[in-house]
KESELO-981757 format. One line per field, with one value per residue (C-alpha): residue number from 1; z, x, y. Coordinates in nm, 3 decimals, always signed. Each point is the difference from the previous one (the first is absolute). Example, Ala and Ser with C-alpha at 12.3 -4.5 7.8 and 13.67 -1.06 7.14 Angstrom:
# KESELO-981757
num = [1; 2] $
c3 = [+0.780; -0.066] $
c1 = [+1.230; +0.137] $
c2 = [-0.450; +0.344] $
END
This chain:
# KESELO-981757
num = [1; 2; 3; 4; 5; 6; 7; 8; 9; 10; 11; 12; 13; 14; 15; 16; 17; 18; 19; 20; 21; 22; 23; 24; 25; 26; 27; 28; 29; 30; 31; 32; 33; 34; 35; 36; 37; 38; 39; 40; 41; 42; 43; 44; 45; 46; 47; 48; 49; 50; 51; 52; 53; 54; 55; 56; 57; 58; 59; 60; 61; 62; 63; 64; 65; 66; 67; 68; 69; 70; 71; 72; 73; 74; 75; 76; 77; 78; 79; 80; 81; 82; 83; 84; 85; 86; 87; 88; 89; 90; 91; 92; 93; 94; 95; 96; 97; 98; 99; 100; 101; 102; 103; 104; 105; 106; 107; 108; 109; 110; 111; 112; 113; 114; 115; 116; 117; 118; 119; 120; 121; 122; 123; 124; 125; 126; 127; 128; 129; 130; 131; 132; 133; 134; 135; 136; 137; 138; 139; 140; 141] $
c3 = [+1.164; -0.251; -0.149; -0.398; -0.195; -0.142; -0.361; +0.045; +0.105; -0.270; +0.032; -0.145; +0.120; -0.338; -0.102; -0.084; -0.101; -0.343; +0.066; +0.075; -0.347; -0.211; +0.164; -0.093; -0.303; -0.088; +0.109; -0.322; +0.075; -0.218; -0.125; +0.203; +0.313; +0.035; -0.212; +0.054; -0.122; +0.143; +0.304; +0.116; -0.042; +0.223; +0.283; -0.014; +0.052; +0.194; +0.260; +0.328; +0.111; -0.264; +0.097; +0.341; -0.140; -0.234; +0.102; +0.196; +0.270; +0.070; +0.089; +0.214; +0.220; +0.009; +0.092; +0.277; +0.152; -0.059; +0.196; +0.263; +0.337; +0.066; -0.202; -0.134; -0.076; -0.324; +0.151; +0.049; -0.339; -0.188; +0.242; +0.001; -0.416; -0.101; -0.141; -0.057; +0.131; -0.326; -0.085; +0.315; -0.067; -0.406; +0.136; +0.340; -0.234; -0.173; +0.305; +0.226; -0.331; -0.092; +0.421; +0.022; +0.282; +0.288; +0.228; +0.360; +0.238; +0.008; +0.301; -0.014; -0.348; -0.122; -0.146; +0.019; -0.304; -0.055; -0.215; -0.032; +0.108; -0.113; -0.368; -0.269; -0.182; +0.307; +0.020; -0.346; +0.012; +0.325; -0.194; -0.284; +0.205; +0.197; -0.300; -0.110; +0.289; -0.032; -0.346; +0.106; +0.264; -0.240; -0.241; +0.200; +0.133] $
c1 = [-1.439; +0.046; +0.240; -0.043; +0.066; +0.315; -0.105; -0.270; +0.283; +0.105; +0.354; +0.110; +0.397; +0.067; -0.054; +0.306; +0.116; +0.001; -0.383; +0.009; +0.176; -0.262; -0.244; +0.171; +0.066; -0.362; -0.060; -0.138; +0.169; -0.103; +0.299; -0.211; +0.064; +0.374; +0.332; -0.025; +0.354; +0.199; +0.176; -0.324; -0.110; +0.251; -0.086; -0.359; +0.096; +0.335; -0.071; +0.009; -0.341; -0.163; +0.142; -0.161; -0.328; -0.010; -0.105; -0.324; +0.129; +0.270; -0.176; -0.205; +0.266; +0.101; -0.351; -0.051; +0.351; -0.080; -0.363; +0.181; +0.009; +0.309; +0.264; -0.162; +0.111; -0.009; -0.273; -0.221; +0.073; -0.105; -0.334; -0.038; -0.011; -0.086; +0.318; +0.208; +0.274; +0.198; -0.164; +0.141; +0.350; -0.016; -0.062; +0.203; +0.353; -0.141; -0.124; +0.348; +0.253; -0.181; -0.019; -0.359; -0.022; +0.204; +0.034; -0.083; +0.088; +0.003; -0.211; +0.098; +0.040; -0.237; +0.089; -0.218; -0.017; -0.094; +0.046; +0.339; -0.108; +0.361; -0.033; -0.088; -0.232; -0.211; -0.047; -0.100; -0.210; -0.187; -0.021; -0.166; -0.211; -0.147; -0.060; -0.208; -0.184; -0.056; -0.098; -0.230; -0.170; -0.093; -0.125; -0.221; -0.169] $
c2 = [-1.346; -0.286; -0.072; -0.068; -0.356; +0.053; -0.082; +0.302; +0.233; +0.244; +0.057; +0.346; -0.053; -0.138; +0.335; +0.235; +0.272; -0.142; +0.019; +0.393; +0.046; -0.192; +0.235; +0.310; -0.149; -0.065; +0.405; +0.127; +0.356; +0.301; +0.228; +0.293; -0.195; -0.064; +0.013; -0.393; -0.124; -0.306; +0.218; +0.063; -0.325; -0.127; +0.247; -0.104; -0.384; +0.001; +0.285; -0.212; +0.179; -0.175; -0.328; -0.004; +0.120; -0.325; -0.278; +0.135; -0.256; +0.226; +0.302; -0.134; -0.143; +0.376; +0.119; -0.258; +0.131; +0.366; -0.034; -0.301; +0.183; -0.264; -0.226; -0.310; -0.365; -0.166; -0.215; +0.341; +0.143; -0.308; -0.085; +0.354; +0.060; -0.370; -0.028; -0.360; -0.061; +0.048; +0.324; +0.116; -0.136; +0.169; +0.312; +0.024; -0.018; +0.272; +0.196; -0.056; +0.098; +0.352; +0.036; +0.088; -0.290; -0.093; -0.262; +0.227; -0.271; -0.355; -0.204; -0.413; -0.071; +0.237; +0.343; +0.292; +0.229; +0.367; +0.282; +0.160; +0.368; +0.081; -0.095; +0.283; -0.288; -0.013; +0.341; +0.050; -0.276; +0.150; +0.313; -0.193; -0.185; +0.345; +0.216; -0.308; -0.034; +0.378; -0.049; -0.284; +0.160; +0.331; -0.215; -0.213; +0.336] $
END
């Protein structure tokens, strides 16, 4: 695999979640479709499920460690995904605090991430990604 000149990478760490509330912002939403006031407002851009859905760069890391048959390196993720170097740092932070990834072991001075099977994010994020799969695969038909 090649790796990409660095002035043709597009970096979306930069994004944040000041980037998820311009986009709900920019929502033209009906008064049929919600009771949109600022309360809700905040839900739809400070719940932490949305945070690791935003960057795209994000959920992929999670998809390669849901579908990984073992813990992976940093070195793996980013040949794996295409991903810089700093991509992968601007999202790890992210990743670690809400506990959706942990460090499974450490070999030399490498650690070896995976999903946190424990954490209630992960699941609901498995959940999310199976009913779209489902919904994929009926739709495809």
């Amino acid at each position: 695999m090649s790796t990409p000149d660095e002035s043709t990478v597009l970096d979306d760490s930069t994004e944040t979640s000041s980037g998820i509330a311009e986009i709900v912002d920019s929502v033209e939403w009906s008064e049929s479709d919600i009771d949109f006031d600022e309360s809700t407002r905040e839900l739809l851009v400070d719940t932490p499920i949305l945070q690791l859905l935003y960057p795209e760069s994000k959920m992929k890391i999670i998809l390669l460690l849901d579908i990984a048959e073992r813990p992976r390196s940093m070195t793996d993720i980013i040949t794996a995904l295409d991903m810089s170097t700093q991509t992968w740092y601007n999202n790890y932070e992210t990743l670690m605090d809400y506990g959706v990834i942990e460090v499974a072991y450490t070999t030399g001075n490498s650690d070896l991430y995976q999903l946190n099977e424990n954490s209630a994010l992960v699941a609901l994020l498995q959940q999310m990604i199976q009913k779209s799969a489902v919904k994929y695969a009926k739709d495809v038909r």
